[in-house]
C-alpha positions in Angstrom: 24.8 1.0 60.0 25.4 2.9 63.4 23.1 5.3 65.1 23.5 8.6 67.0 24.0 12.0 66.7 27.4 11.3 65.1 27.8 8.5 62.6 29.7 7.3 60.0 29.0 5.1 57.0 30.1 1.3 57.0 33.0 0.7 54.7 36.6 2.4 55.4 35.1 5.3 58.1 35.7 8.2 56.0 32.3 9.6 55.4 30.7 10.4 58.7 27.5 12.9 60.2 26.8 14.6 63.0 23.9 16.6 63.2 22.5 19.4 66.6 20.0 22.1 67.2 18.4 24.0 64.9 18.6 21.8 61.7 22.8 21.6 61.9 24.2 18.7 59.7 28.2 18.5 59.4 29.5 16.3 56.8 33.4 14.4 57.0 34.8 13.1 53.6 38.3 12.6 55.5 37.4 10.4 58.8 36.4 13.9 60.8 39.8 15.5 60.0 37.8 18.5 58.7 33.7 18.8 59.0 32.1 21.2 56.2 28.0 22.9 56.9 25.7 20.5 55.0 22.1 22.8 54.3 19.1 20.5 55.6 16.3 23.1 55.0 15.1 22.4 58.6 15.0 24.5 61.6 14.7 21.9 64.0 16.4 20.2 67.0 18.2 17.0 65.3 18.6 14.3 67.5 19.5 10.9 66.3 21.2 10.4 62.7 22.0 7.3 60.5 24.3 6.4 57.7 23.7 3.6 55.5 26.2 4.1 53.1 28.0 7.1 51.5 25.4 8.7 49.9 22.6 8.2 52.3 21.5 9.5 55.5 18.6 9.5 57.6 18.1 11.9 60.9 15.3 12.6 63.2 14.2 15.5 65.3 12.6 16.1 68.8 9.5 17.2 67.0 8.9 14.1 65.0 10.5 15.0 61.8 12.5 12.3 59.6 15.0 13.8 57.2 16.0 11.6 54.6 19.0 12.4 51.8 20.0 9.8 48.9 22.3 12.5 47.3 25.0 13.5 50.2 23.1 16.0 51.7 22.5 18.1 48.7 18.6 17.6 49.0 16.6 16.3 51.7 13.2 14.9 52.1 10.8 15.8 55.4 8.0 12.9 56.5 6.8 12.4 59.9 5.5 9.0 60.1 4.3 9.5 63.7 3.2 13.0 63.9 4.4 15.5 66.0 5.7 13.5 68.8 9.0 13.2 69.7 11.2 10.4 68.3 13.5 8.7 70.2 15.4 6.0 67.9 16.2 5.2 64.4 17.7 2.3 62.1 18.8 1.6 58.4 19.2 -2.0 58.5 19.3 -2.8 55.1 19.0 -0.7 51.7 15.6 1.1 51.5 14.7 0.0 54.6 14.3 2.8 57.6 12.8 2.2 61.1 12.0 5.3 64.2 10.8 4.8 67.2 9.3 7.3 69.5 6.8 9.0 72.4 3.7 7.1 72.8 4.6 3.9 71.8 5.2 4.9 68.2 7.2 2.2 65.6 7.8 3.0 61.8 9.1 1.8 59.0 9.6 2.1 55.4 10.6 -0.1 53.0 11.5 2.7 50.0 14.1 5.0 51.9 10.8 7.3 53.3 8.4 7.2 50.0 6.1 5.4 52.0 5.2 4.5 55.7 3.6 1.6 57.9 3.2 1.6 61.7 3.9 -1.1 63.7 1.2 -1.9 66.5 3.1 -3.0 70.1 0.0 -2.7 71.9 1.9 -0.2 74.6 2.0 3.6 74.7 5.4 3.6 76.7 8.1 5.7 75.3 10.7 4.1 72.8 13.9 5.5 74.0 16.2 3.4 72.4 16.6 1.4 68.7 19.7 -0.7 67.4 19.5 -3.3 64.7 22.2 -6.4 64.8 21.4 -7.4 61.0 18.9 -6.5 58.3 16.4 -8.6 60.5 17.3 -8.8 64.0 16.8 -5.8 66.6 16.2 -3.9 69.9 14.6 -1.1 71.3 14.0 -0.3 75.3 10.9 1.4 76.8 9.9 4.3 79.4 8.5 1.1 81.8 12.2 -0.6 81.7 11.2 -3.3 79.0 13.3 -4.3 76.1 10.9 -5.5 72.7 12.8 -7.8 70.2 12.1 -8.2 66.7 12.9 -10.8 64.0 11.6 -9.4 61.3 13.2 -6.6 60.6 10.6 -4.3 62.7 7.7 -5.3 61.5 6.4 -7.1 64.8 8.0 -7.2 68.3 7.7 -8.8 71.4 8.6 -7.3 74.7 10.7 -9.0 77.6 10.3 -7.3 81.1 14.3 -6.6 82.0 12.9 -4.5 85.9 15.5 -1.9 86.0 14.9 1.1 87.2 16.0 3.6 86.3 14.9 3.0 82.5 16.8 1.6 79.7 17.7 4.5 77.6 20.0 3.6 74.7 20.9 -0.1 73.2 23.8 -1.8 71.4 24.5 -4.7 70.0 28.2 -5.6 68.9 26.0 -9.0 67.4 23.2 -11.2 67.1 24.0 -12.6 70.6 25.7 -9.8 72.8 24.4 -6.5 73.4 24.8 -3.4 76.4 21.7 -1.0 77.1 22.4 2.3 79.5 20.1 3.9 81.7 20.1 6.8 84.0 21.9 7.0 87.5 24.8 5.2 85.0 22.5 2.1 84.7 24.5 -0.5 82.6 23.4 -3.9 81.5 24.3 -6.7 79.5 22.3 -9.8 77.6 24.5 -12.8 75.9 21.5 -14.0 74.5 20.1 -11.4 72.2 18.1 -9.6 74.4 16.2 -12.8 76.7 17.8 -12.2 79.9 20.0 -9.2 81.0 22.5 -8.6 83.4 23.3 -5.4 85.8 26.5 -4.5 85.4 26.9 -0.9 87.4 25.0 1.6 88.8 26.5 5.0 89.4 26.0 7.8 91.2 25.3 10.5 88.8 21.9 10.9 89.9 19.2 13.9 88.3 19.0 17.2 89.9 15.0 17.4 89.6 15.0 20.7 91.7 16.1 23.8 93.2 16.1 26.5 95.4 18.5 29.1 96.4 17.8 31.2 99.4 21.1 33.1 99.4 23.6 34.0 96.5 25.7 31.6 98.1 23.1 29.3 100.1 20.9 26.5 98.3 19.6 22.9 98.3 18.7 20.5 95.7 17.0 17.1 95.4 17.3 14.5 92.6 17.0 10.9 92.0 17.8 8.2 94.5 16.9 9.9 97.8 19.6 12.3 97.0 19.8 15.7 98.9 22.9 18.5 98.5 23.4 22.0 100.0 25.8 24.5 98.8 26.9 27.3 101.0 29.6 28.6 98.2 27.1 29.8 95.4 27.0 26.6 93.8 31.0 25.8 93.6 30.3 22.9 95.4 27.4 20.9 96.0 27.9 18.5 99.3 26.0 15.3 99.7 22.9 15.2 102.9 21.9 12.1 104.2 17.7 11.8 103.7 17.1 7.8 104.7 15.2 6.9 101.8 16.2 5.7 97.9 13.3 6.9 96.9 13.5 9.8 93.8 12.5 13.2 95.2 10.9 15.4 92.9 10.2 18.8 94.3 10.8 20.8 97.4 10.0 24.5 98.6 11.3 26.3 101.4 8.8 28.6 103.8 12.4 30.5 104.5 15.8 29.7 105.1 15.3 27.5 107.8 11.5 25.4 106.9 12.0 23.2 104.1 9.9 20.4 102.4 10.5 17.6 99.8 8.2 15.3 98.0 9.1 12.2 96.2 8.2 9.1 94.3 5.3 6.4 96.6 4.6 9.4 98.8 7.9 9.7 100.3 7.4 13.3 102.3 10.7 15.2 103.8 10.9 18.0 106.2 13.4 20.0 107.9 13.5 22.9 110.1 17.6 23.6 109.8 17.7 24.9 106.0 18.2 21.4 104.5 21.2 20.2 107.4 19.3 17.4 108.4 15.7 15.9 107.2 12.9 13.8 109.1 10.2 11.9 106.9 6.6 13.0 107.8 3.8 10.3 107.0 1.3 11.2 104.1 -0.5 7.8 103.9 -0.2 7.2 100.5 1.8 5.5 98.1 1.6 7.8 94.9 4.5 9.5 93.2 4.4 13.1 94.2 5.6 15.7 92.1 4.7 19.0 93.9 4.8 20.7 96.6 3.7 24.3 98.4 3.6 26.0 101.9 1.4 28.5 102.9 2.0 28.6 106.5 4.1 27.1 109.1 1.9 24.4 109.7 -0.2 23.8 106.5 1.0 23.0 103.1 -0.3 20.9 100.0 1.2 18.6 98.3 0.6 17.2 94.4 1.1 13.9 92.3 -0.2 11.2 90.3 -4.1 10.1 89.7 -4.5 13.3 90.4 -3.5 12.9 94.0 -3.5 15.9 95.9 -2.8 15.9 99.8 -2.7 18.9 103.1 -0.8 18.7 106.5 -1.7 20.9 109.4 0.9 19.6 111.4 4.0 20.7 109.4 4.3 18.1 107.4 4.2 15.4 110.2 0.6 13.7 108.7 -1.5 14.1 105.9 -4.5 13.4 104.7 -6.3 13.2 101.2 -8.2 16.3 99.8 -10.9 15.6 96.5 -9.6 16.9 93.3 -12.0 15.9 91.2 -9.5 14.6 88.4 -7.5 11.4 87.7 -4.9 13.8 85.3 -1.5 13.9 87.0 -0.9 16.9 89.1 2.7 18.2 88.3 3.1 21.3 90.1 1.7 23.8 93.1 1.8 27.3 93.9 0.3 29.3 96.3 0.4 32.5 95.6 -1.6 34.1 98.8 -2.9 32.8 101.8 -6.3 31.6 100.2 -5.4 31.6 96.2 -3.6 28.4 95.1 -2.9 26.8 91.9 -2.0 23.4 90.6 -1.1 22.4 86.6 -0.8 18.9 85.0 -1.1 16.5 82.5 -3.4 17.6 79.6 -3.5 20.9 79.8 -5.1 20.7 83.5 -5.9 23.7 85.9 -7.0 23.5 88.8 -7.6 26.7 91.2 -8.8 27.4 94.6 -9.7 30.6 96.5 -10.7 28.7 100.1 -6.9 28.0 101.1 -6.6 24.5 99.4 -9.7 22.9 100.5 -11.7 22.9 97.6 -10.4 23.2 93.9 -12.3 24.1 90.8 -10.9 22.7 87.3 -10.8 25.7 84.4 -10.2 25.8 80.4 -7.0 26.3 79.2 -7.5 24.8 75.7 -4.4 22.9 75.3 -3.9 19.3 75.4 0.2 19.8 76.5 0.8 18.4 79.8 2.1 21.3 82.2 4.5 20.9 83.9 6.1 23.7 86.0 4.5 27.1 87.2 5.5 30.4 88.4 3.7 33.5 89.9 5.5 36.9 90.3 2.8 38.6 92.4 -0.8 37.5 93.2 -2.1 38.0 89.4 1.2 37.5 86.9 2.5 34.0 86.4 3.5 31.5 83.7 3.3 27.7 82.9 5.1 25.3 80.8 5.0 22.2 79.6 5.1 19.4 76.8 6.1 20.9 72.9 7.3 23.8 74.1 3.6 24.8 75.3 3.7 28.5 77.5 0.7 29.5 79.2 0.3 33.1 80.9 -2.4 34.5 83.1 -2.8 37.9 84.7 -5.9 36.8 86.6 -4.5 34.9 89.6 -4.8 31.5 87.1 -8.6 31.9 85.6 -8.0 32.7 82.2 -5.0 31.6 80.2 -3.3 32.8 76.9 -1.2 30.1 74.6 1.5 32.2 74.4 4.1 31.8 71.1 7.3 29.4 71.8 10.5 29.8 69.9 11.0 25.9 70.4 8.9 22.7 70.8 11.0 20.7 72.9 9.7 19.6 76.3 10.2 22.6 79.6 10.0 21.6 83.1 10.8 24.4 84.8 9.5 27.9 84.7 10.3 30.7 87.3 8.7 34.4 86.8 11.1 36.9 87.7 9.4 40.5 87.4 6.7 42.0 86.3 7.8 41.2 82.9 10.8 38.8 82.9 10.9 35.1 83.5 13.3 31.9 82.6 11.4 28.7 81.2 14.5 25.5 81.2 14.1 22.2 79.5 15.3 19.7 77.1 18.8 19.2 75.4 19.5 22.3 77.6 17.1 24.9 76.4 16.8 28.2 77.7 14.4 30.8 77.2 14.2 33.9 78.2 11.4 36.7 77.8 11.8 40.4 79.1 8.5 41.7 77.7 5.7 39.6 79.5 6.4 36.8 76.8 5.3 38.5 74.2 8.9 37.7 72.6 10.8 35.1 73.8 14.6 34.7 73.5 16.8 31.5 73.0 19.9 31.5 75.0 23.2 29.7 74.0 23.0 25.7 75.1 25.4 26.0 78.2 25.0 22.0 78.5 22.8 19.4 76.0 21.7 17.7 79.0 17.9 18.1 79.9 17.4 20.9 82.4 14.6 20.4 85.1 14.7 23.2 87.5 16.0 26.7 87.8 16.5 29.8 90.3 17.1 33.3 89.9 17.8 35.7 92.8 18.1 38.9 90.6 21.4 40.7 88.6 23.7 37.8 87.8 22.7 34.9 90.3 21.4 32.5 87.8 21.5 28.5 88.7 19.8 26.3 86.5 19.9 22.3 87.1 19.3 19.1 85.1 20.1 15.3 84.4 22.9 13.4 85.2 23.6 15.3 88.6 24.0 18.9 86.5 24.1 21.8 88.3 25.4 25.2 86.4 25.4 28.7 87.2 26.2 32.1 85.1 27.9 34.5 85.6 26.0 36.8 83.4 21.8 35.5 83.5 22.2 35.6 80.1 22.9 39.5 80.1 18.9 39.5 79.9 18.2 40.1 83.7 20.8 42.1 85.2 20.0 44.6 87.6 16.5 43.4 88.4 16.3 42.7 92.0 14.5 39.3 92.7 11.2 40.4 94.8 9.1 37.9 94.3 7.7 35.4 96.7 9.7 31.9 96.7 9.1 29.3 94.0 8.8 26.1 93.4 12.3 26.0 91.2 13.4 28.7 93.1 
């Protein structure tokens, strides 16, 4: 049995799957000579498949969905043994026998090819990004806090062993009972010899994520990602060249007061500023040690900055020191905006709002009755803006951020990035390369062709074709076209956090 979005059934490698966006399944009868359109009566994204022999398959979607066919493809059965959240992993180790992992610490199996369902309790609510199986008893998966969990019994109980590697473990194999390779981000490779009780680093690249944006020309822009990496482009894009910043630490979010006065935030409080349009950086000192994850200048001088345990801190200085300001939440603060000189607002884990109307230093927590983490937002003028989040979850206000509407998405895959573009027009970016698009106030909102399947975390618009959008693994693309959606409208709006 292998695992993946391709796979081909054990034997002599002539039957094979592959399965995409939307609900595709391909089918191979000749070792993937020639691939023929199998129906799967799903409109899902499909993101893991597995062959157990020629006539059976099993694949999974983002939304939590487990497809199941004993017949070739000719019919298929839906379950979702955990839900709606996303799963991450999946295994046939023996016949009738299926195990997924996914979000939240979730671990099923069945032990009739789907009929019926039984959870495994690990005790943890980490993310299970990764499964592989060695034999019909013996297997893997890796964690969102860098641990790999080990089984014996065919996945009915598991037992974790810390491996520290950051970034994350994100995908296992095991060529046997003994020897195995699990990949991370950054190009994260490492190695066990003992089925899974000790690892070994093997390599760490240098294709870090690009986890933000911001273009203040059609040809001038910088972005930050992981590992204290900083890169301006003075070509539109073409080419991205490298900045020294003095830190390792992952930076997460910057915003730019104009083409000169710049400002990132990053992982235990790191805090950059410069004041040459992103030529050179100096670190300020925020007195803290939580991850921040947004950040938003109203002046010169005084700026907020957002993050985790609901951490929210303001400079007066520039950026030089910080201090604390009360939030009155412990929810993780994703993203800030400050849309006038006294109107700011913040979004974050669990559907949290939080506005204020006294520049920043008091904040006021309001209703949005969703329990989706946000987290990106976007304001086109004082009133008009948009947020997005977890399960394709977009939120619109026309208030200046007191009321919100749950507005209808196309797609329920995870968007991190939102900027509003016009009065009516604005680009929401997330995973396995989703684009949306909406040029009536999101009322309708339009799927663009996957340019890449990597997640996207950030994008910028300057108005008729100037479209850069940025993601995992060091991506950074730009059109030539915005889609065809936005030409013509010139960008007015006041800067953004992905933009």
């Amino acid at each position: 049995m292998r695992r993946s979005g391709v796979t081909f059934s054990p034997g002599e490698g002539r039957i094979g799957w592959a399965v995409g966006t939307y609900g595709r399944v391909v089918r191979t009868e000749d070792g993937g000579r020639n691939w023929k359109t199998v129906a799967s009566g799903s409109d899902e994204h499909l993101v893991r498949v597995a062959a157990f022999d020629e006539r059976t398959a099993v694949a999974i979607s983002a939304s939590g969905a487990v497809l199941i066919t004993k017949d070739a493809g000719t019919t298929w059965i839906k379950s979702s043994p955990c839900g709606s959240v996303r799963l991450y992993g999946i295994a046939v180790p023996e016949a009738q026998k299926i195990v997924v992992t996914g979000a939240g610490g979730c671990v099923a199996f069945s032990e009739d090819l789907g009929g019926t369902w039984s959870k495994s309790e690990i005790f943890s609510r980490a993310d299970l990004l990764s499964l592989c199986f060695s034999d019909e008893k013996k297997g893997s998966m890796s964690d969102s806090n860098g641990m790999v969990w080990l089984t014996g019994d065919g996945g009915r109980t598991w037992l974790p062993f810390n491996v520290r590697t950051n970034p994350k473990l994100s995908a296992l194999f095991f060529a046997d009972e003994f020897t195995g390779w699990a990949v991370g981000e950054n190009g994260l490779i490492v190695r066990t010899d003992d089925g899974g009780f000790s690892w070994q680093r093997l390599l760490t690249g240098g294709r870090e994520d690009v986890n933000d944006l911001s273009m203040f020309t059609d040809r001038i822009g910088v972005a930050v990602g992981g590992r204290g990496r900083i890169w301006i482009t003075n070509d539109g894009g073409r080419e991205w060249l490298p900045v020294y910043s003095d830190t390792e630490r992952n930076l997460n979010a910057l915003d730019f007061l104009n083409e000169e006065l710049g400002w990132v935030v990053g992982d235990g409080g790191t805090v950059l500023r410069t004041i040459n349009g992103g030529a050179s950086w100096g670190a300020g000192i925020s007195g803290i040690a939580e991850d921040l994850f947004g950040v938003s200048f109203i002046t010169e001088r005084v700026g907020y900055a957002v993050g985790a345990d609901g951490t929210i801190i303001r400079t007066d200085t520039a950026g030089s020191y910080w201090e604390r300001v009360a939030s009155g939440t412990r929810a993780w603060l994703e993203d800030i905006e400050f849309v006038s000189q006294t109107k700011g607002i913040i979004v974050g884990d669990r559907g949290t709002v939080l506005i204020t109307a006294d520049s920043g230093r008091t904040w006021n927590q309001i209703r949005t009755n969703v329990a989706e983490s946000l987290y990106s937002l976007s304001f086109y003028d004082e009133n008009s803006g948009y947020a997005v989040g977890t399960r394709g979850v977009i939120l619109k206000t026309i208030d200046g951020g007191q009321t919100w509407e749950d507005l209808e998405s196309p797609l329920q895959v995870n968007l991190f990035a939102v900027q509003a573009v016009g009065e009516n027009e604005a680009i929401a970016v997330g995973e396995f390369g989703s684009i949306l698009v909406t040029t009536d106030g999101g009322k309708n909102w339009l799927v663009q062709s996957n340019i890449t399947g990597r997640l996207l975390q950030a994008v910028a618009y300057r108005g008729g074709s100037d479209l850069w959008i940025a993601g995992r693994g060091g991506a950074i693309h730009d059109s030539a076209h915005a889609s065809g959606l936005l030409a013509s409208r010139e960008w007015y709006g006041r800067r953004h956090r992905s933009g």
